[in-house]
C-alpha positions in Angstrom: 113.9 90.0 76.8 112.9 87.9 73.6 110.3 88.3 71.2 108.2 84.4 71.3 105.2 83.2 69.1 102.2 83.0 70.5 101.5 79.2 70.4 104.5 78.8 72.8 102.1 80.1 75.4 104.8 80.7 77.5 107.1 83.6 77.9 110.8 84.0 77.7 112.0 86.2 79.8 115.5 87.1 78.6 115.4 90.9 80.5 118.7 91.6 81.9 118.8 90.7 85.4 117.5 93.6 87.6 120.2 95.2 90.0 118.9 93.5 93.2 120.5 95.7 95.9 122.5 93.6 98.5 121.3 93.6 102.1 124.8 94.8 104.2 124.7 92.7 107.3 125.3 95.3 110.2 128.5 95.5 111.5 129.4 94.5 115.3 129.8 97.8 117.1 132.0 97.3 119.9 132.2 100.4 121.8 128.5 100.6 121.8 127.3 100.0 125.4 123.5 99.1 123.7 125.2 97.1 120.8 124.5 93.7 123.2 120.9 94.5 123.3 120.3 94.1 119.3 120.3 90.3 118.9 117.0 90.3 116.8 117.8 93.4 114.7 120.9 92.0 113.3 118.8 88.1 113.3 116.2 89.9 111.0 119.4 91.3 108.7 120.7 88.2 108.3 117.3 86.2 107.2 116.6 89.0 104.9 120.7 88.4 103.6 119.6 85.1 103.4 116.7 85.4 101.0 117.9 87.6 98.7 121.0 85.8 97.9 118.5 82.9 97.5 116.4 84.1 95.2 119.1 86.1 93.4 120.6 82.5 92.6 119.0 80.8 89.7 118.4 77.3 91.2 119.3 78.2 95.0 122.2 77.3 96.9 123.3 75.0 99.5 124.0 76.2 103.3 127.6 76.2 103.0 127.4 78.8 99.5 125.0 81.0 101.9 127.5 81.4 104.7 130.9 82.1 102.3 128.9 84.5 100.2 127.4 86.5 103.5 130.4 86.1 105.6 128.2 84.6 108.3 129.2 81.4 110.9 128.2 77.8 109.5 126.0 76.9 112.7 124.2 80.4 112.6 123.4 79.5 108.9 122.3 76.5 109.7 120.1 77.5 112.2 118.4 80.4 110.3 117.9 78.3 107.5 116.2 76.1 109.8 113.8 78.4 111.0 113.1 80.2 107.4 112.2 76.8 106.4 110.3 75.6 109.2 107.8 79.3 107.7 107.9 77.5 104.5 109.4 81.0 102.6 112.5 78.9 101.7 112.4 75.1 101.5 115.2 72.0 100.4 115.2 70.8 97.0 116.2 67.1 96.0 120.0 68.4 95.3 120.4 69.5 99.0 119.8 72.9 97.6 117.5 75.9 99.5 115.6 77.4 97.1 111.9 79.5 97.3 109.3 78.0 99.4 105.2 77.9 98.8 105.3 81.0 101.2 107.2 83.3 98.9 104.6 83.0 96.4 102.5 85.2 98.8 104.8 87.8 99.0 105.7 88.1 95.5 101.9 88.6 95.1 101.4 91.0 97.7 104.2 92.9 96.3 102.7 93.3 92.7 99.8 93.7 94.1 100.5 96.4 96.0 103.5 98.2 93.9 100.2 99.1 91.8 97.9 100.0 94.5 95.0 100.7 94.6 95.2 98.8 90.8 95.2 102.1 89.1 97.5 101.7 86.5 97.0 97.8 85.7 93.4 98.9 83.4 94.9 101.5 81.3 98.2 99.3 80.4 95.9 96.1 79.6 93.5 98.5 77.4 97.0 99.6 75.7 98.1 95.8 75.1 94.3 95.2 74.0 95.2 98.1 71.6 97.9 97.3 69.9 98.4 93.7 70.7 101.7 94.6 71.8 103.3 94.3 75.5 102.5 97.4 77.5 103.8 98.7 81.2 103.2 101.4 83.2 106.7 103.0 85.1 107.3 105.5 88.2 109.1 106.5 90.5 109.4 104.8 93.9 111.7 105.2 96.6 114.5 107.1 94.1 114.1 104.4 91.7 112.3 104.2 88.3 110.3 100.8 89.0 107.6 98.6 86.6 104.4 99.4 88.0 102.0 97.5 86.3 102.5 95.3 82.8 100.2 93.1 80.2 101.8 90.8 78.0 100.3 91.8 74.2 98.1 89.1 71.9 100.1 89.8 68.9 101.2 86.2 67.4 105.0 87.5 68.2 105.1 89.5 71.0 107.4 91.0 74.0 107.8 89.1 77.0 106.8 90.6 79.8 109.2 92.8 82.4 108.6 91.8 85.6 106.7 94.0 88.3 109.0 95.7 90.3 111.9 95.9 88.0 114.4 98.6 88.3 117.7 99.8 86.6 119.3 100.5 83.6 117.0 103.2 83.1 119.1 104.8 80.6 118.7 102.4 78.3 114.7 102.0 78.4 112.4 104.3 76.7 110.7 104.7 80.1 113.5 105.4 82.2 114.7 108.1 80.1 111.3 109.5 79.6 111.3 109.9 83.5 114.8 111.4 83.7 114.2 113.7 81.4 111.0 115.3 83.0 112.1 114.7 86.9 113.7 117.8 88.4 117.2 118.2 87.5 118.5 117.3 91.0 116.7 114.1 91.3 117.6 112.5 88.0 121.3 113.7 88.7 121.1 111.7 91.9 119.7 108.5 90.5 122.5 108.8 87.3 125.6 109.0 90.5 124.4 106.0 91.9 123.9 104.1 88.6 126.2 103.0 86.0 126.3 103.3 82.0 126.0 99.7 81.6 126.1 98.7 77.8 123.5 96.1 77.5 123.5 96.3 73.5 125.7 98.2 70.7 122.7 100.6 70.7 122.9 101.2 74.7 123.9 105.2 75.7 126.8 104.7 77.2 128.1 108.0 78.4 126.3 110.9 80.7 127.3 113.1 77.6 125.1 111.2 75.1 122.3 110.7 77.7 122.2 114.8 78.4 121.7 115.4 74.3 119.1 112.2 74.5 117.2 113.7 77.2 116.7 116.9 76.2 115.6 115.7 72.5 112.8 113.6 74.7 111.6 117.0 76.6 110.7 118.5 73.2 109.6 115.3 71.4 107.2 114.8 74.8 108.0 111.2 74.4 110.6 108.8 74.5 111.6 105.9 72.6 114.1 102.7 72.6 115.6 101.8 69.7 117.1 97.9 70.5 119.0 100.1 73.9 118.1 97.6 76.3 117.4 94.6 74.5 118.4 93.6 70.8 115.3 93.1 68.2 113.1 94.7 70.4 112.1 98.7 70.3 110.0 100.4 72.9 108.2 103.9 73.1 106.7 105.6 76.3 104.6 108.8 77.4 104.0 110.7 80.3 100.7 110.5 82.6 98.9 113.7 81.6 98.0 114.0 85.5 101.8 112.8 86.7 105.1 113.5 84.9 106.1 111.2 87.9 104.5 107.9 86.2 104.4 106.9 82.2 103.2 104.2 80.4 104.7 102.6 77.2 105.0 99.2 75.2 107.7 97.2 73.5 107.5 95.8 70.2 109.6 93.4 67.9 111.6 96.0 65.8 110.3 95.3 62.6 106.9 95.7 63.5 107.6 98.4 65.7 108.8 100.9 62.8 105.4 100.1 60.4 103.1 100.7 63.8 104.9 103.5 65.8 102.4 105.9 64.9 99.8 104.7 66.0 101.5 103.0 68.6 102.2 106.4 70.2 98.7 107.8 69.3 97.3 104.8 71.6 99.7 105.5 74.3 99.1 109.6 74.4 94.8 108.9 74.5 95.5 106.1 77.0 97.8 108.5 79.4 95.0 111.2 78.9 96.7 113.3 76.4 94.9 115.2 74.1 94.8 113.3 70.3 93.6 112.8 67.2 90.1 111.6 67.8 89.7 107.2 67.7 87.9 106.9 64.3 91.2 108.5 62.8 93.5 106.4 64.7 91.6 103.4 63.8 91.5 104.7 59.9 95.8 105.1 59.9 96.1 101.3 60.4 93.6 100.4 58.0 
């Protein structure tokens, strides 16, 4: 993630790359007497294999990459790439090279549209970019994972890039994820931290479970949670919880140096936006006057 100016117009997105699961092909089981009859099942693995290694690639890859890096037959990559082109959800670019077709683009947008359904989150986070100027996202959990919900880029002439809908990971690095650890029952957040690592994305990144048990208990008293250049350098980041969910927050990132002079009543914004109870709006307006 980089901070941009605003007459760019268009955003960097230099977010560490989310932690795209792998899609495990299934195995051949050969002392199952049904295993014969579940051609399509494993057919439907393998497309699936198929399109998340292609859009986990940055400019796509060429059949032969597909079937070393998924272990599958040349001809029976061949053929599925045939047929996910002839849907137009992957097509050939002028290198040889499969990349995203017109048809992902629906998907993609079904899924944003839908990871926020019924939109209930996408008004309050634009209102808090409208705000403060600054990027804003709303975060939850979702299928054991702590996922971007909804997000507005801010109008602020240097400003966050957005994260992308849908991201996940590292959640011990962002204000949000932490915020979420720290108020999920103890059981659940000790089963997302086995199944994740301590990745250091900066020199400011919690890097131990230690460290994060001290961080998380500082956040339950604080009753918010903040990211100081943890999960992406120059860039700090502060989140609340939903008054009606501790399950869902909303926050916003902000170039450091701006971030310090504003955080304030960057959190006062957040807390009447999540449905807290704060300081009326006259005397929020008055403390960045």
């Amino acid at each position: 993630m980089k901070v941009e100016p605003r007459r760019a117009r268009k955003a960097v997105d230099a977010t560490p790359a989310a932690p795209w699961a792998t899609v495990a092909l299934p195995a051949p089981q050969r002392d199952d007497p049904e295993a014969d009859a579940r051609p399509r099942v494993q057919t439907a693995a393998r497309c699936v294999a198929i399109l998340v290694a292609v859009t986990r690639s940055d400019n796509g890859l060429h059949a032969k990459e597909i079937a070393e890096q998924l272990g599958l037959p040349r001809q029976v990559t061949y053929h599925l790439l045939h047929t996910l082109s002839e849907t137009g959800i992957l097509r050939k670019d002028a290198q040889g090279r499969f990349v995203a077709g017109m048809t992902m683009a629906t998907l993609v947008e079904g899924f944003k549209r839908q990871l926020d359904a019924p939109g209930r989150f996408a008004p309050v986070v634009r209102q808090v970019a409208n705000d403060t100027g600054e990027t804003a996202y709303a975060v939850g959990w979702l299928d054991g994972e702590i996922v971007v919900l909804s997000s507005a880029r801010g109008n602020a002439a240097v400003h966050a890039a957005e994260v992308p809908h849908g991201f996940s990971g590292h959640a011990h690095a962002r204000a949000a994820g932490k915020l979420l650890l720290a108020l999920a029952p103890p059981l659940q957040s000790a089963e997302y931290l086995r199944g994740h690592r301590f990745t250091r994305l900066t020199p400011h990144t919690i890097a131990s479970a230690a460290q994060l048990r001290v961080e998380l208990e500082r956040i339950r008293i604080d009753g918010y949670a903040v990211d100081r250049e943890e999960f992406a350098l120059g860039l700090r980041c502060v989140a609340v919880p939903m008054a009606a969910s501790p399950l869902y927050a909303i926050g916003l990132s902000a170039p450091a140096d701006r971030f310090e002079e504003r955080f304030e009543h960057y959190l006062q914004v957040l807390r009447r936006h999540a449905g807290q109870d704060v300081e009326s709006p006259a005397s929020d307006a008055e403390s960045t006057t």
